[in-house]
C-alpha positions in Angstrom: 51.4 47.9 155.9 49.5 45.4 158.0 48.5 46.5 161.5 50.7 44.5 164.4 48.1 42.1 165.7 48.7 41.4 169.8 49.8 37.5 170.0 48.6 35.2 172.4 50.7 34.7 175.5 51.1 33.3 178.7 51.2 36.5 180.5 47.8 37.5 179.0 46.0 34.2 179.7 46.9 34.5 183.5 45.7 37.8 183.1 42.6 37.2 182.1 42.0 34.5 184.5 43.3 36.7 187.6 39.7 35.6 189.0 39.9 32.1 188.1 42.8 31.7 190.1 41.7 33.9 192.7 38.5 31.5 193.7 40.3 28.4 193.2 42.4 30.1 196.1 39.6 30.8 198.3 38.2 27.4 197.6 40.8 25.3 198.6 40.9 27.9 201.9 37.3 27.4 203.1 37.1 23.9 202.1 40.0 22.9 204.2 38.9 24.9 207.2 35.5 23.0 206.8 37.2 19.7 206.4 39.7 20.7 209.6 36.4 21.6 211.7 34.8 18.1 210.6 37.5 16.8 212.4 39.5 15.4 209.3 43.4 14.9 209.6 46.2 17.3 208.2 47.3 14.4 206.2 43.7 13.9 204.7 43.4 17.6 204.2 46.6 17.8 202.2 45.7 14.9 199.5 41.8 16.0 199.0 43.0 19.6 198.6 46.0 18.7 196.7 43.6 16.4 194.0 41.6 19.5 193.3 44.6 21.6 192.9 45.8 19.0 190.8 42.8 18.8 188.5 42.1 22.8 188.5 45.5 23.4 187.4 45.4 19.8 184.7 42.5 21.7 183.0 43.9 25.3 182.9 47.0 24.0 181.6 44.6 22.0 178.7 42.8 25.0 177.7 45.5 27.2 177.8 47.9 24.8 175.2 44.6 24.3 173.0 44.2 28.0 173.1 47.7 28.8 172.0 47.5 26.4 169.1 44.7 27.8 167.8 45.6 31.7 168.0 48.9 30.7 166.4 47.5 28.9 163.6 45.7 32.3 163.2 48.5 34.0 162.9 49.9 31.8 161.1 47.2 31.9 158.5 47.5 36.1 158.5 51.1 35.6 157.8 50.4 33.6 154.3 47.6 35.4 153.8 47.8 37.6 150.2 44.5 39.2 150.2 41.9 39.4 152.5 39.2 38.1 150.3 40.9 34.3 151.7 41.0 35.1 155.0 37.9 32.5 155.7 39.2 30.0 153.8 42.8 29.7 156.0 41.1 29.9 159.2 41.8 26.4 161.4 39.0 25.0 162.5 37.7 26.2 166.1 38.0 24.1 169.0 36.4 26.3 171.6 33.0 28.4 172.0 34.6 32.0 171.7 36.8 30.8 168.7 33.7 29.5 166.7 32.1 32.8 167.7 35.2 34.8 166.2 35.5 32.4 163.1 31.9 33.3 162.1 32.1 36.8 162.4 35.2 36.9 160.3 33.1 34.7 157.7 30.4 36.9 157.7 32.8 39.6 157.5 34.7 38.2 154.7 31.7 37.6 152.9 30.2 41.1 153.2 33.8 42.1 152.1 33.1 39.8 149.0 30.4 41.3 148.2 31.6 45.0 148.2 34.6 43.5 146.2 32.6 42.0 143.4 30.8 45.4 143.1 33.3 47.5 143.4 35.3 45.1 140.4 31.7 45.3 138.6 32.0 49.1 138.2 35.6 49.2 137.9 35.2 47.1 134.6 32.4 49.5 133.6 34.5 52.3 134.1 37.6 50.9 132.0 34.8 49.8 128.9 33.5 53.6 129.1 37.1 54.8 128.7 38.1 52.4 125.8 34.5 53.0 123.8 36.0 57.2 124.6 39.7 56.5 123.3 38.7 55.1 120.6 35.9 57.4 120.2 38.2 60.4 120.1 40.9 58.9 118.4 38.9 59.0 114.8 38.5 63.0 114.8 42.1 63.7 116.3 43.3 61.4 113.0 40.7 63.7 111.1 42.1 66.7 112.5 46.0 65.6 111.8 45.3 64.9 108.0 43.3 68.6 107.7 46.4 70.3 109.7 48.8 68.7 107.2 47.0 69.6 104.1 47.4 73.4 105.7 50.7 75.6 104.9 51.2 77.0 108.2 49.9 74.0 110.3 53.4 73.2 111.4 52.8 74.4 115.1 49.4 72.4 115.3 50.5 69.1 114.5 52.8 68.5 117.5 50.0 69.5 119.7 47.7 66.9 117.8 50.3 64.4 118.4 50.4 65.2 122.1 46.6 64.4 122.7 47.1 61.5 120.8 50.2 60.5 122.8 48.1 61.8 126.2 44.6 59.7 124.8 46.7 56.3 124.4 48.2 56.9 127.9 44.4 57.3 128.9 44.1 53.8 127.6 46.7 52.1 128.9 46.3 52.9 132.4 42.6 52.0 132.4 43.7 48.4 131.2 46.8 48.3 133.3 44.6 49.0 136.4 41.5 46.8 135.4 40.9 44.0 137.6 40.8 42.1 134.4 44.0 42.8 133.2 44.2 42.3 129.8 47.4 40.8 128.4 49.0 37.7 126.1 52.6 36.7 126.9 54.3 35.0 124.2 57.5 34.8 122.7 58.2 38.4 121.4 61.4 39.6 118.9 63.2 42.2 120.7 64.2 43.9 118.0 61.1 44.0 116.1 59.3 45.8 119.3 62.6 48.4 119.7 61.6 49.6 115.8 57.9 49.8 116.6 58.5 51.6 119.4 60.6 54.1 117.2 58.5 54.4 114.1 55.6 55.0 116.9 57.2 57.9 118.0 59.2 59.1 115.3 58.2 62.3 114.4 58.5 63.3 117.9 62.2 62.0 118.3 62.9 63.3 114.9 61.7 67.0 116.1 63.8 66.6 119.2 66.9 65.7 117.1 66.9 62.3 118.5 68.5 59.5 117.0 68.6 55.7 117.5 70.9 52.8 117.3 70.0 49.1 118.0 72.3 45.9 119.1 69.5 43.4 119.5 69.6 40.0 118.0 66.8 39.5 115.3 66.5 36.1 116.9 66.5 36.8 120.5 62.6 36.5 121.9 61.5 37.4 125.1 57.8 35.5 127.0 56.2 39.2 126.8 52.7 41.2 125.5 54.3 42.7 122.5 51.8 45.7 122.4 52.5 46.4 126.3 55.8 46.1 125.9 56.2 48.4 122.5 53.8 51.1 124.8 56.8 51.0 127.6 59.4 51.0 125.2 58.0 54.0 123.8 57.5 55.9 127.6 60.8 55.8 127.6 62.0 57.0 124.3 59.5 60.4 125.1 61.6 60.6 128.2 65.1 60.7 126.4 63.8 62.9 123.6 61.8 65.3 126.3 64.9 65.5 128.7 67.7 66.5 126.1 69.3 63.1 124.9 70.2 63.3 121.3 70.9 60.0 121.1 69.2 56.5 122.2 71.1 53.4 122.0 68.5 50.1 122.6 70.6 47.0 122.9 69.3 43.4 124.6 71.1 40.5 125.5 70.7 37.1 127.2 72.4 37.2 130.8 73.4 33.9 131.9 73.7 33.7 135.9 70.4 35.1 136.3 68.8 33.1 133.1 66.7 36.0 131.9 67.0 38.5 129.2 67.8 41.9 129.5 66.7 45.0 127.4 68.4 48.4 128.2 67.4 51.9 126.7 70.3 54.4 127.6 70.2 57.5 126.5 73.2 60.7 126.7 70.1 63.0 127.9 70.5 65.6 130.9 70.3 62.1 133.6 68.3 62.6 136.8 69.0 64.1 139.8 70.4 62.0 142.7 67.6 62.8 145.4 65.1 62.3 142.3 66.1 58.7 141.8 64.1 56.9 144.8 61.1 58.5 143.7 61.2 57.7 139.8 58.7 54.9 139.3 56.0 56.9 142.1 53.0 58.1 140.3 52.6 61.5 139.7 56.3 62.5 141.0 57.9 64.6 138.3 61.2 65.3 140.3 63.4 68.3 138.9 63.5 67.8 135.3 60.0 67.6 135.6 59.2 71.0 137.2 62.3 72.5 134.8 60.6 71.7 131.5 56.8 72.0 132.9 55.0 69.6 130.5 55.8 66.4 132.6 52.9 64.5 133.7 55.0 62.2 136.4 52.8 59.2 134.9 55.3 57.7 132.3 57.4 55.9 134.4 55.1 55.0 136.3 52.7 53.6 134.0 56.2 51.5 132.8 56.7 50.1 136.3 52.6 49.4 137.2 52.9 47.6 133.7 56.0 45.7 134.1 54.3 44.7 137.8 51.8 43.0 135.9 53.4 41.7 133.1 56.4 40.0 135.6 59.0 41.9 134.2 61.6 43.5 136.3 62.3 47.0 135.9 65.2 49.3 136.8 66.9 53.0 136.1 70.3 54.2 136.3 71.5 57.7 135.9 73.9 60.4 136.4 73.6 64.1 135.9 75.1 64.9 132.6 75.9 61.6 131.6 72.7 60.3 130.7 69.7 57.8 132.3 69.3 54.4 131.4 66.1 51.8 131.7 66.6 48.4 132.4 63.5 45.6 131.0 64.5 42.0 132.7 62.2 38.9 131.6 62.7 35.9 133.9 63.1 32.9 131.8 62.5 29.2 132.3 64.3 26.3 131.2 61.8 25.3 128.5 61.7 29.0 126.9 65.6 28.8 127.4 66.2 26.0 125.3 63.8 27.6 122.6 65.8 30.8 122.7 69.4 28.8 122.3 67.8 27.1 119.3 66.8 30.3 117.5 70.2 31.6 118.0 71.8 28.5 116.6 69.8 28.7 113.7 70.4 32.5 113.6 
């Protein structure tokens, strides 16, 4: 939340010109008691002390409008404003002293803040290489270690636990992309359906263990602009969450919603559903709610890795649910009217 900046006002102009006023004041008081000792008329009096009134208050009046246009093109500025990093560039030009001495300490500001950014971007980027060279590192003797456990007779209890760290590893992965500065993504028309089964065969001794099944209504034809490999990773978040929270069956179905021109994907599952005062908190990082704390192995990061992703990728994201009903997750890509008309014509064809 931004902090409330004070705006500029009348009230605080004539404030901080209390002296101004106070020796205009005194000024017109001595000078027309030296004019009135010089022998001068009341009528001469009035006009020469009314011109400088005049003029004094002519000039206040000027400063004080070019003032307020300024401070509220500032604030105008902050308002638009997305990051800080542009603050310099929306400044309006200064028309006084003090504003040209606040402009350039912003700019110098804002280009010390630059500065820290770039760096701080520099080693973020090194940090997310490190953890890619690691995942993929540690992925070859996890494999090694699966395909030795399933050449042994009573390896059965081990392999589930390899899967895990796998499972745990590729998570590793996808957060450190999904939080790069340089996030790294292709959108392009995806098949639905053909992401759904990935997703499954991804996870499908896991779901099969769990006594998990699967049915699809998606078109073959119907495409969504999406990263297919982020999308097959969010896909499979949520099939983990079914199988880990009771559901013994998953039903993926997608279809094209007219008033709001986008596509929809839903993954509902007949699982234990979430608690009511869970449900605000779903999509927070690290919050594993009831469920969570009831089965003990939740991380709290799966839904929220789905929602950070879907953030970046421009997808909108949402979750229903009722306690003993089942939980369902809701995938909407925006369309326009160009990827429209491609998606009618695959159907048509279809």
């Amino acid at each position: 939340m931004r902090p409330k900046i004070p705006g500029f006002t009348l009230k605080g102009y004539l404030h901080d010109h209390v002296l101004a006023f106070f020796l205009i004041v005194l000024s017109v008081a001595l000078t027309s008691l030296i004019l009135v000792c010089f022998g001068l008329s009341a009528s001469g009096v009035l006009v020469i002390e009314g011109t400088f009134v005049l003029a004094c208050a002519v000039a206040l009046i000027h400063d004080y409008l070019r003032r307020l246009r300024y401070w509220e093109a500032v604030s105008d500025a902050l308002q638009a404003m997305s990051h800080a990093a542009h603050i310099n560039e929306m400044m309006p030009e200064p028309t006084f002293a003090d504003a040209r001495i606040a402009s350039g300490v912003i700019g110098a500001l804002s280009c010390a803040y630059n500065a820290e950014l770039g760096q701080m971007r520099a080693e973020c980027d090194d940090y997310r290489r490190y953890i890619e060279l690691w995942v993929h590192e540690v992925k070859a003797p996890i494999a090694a270690a699966s395909l030795i456990a399933a050449r042994i007779p009573d390896a059965s209890e081990i392999l589930p636990e390899l899967e895990r760290m796998e499972r745990e590893v590729a998570n590793a992965l996808f957060y450190a992309r999904a939080t790069s500065t340089t996030f790294d993504y292709q959108i392009r028309a995806t098949e639905l359906a053909s992401a759904a089964r990935e997703a499954v065969r991804t996870h499908a001794r896991f779901l099969i263990q769990r006594g998990v099944s699967v049915s699809f209504d998606i078109d073959e034809a119907l495409t969504a602009q999406t990263d297919k490999q982020w999308l097959v990773f969010m896909l499979g978040q949520v099939l983990l969450n079914s199988a880990q929270y009771g559901a013994q069956h998953v039903h993926m179905s997608a279809s094209w919603t007219e008033k709001a021109h986008s596509v929809v994907l839903a993954v509902a599952d007949d699982g234990e559903g979430i608690p009511a005062h869970d449900m605000p908190s779903v999509f927070e990082r690290s919050y594993v709610g009831e469920n969570g704390r009831a089965y003990g192995k939740s991380t709290g990061m799966g839904l929220y890795l789905v929602a950070l992703m879907c953030d970046r990728c421009g997808i909108g994201v949402s979750l229903t649910s009722e306690e003993g009903v089942g939980t369902t997750v809701s995938f909407e890509f925006p369309q326009d009217l160009a990827r429209r008309s491609v998606h009618d014509k695959s159907v048509r064809q279809a």
